[in-house]
Steps between C-alpha positions, in 0.01 A plus 500: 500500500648650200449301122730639205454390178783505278476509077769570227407779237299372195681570187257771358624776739870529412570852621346387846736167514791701666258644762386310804137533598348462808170525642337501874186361544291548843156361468213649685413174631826427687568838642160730570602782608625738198798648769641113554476467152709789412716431769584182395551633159739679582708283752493213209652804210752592710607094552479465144669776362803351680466178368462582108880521441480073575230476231629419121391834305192500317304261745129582605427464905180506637476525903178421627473539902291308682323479851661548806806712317391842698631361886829386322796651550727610246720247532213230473367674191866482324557132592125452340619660201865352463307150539253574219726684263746180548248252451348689190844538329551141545199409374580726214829378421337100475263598305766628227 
């Protein structure tokens, strides 16, 4: 229910490399109503800001919810996004 996409910093931004970035994405298409959106928004910033400390400094995350994250709880919606920040730093860490 929850994608992240994980990238390290390009070289051309060096004052930005000791900064992590993230980004929340809630498309129109997966959640219609602009309150669920918001909602969910929020719930996933919270989660995240928690989690940033585990990412290496200077990494880019982008979290893009999907349908049927509004009827999950909290919990739900954190073990989404431990799985896809996991899987993404992994993936990250192959590619080298």
């Amino acid at each position: 229910m929850v994608y992240v996409k994980i990238a390290a910093p390009d070289d051309s931004s060096l004052e930005l490399e000791a900064t992590t970035q993230a980004g929340i994405v809630v498309p129109k298409r997966e959640v219609a109503r602009a309150v669920d959106r918001n909602r969910v928004k929020r719930r996933l910033r919270h989660l995240l800001a928690a989690r940033l400390s585990t990412v290496p400094s200077g990494t880019r995350i982008v979290v893009r919810a999907l349908r049927g994250c509004t009827n999950m709880t909290s919990d739900e919606l954190a073990e989404y996004l431990d799985r896809g920040l996991r899987a993404s730093l992994q993936k990250e860490i192959a590619r080298g």
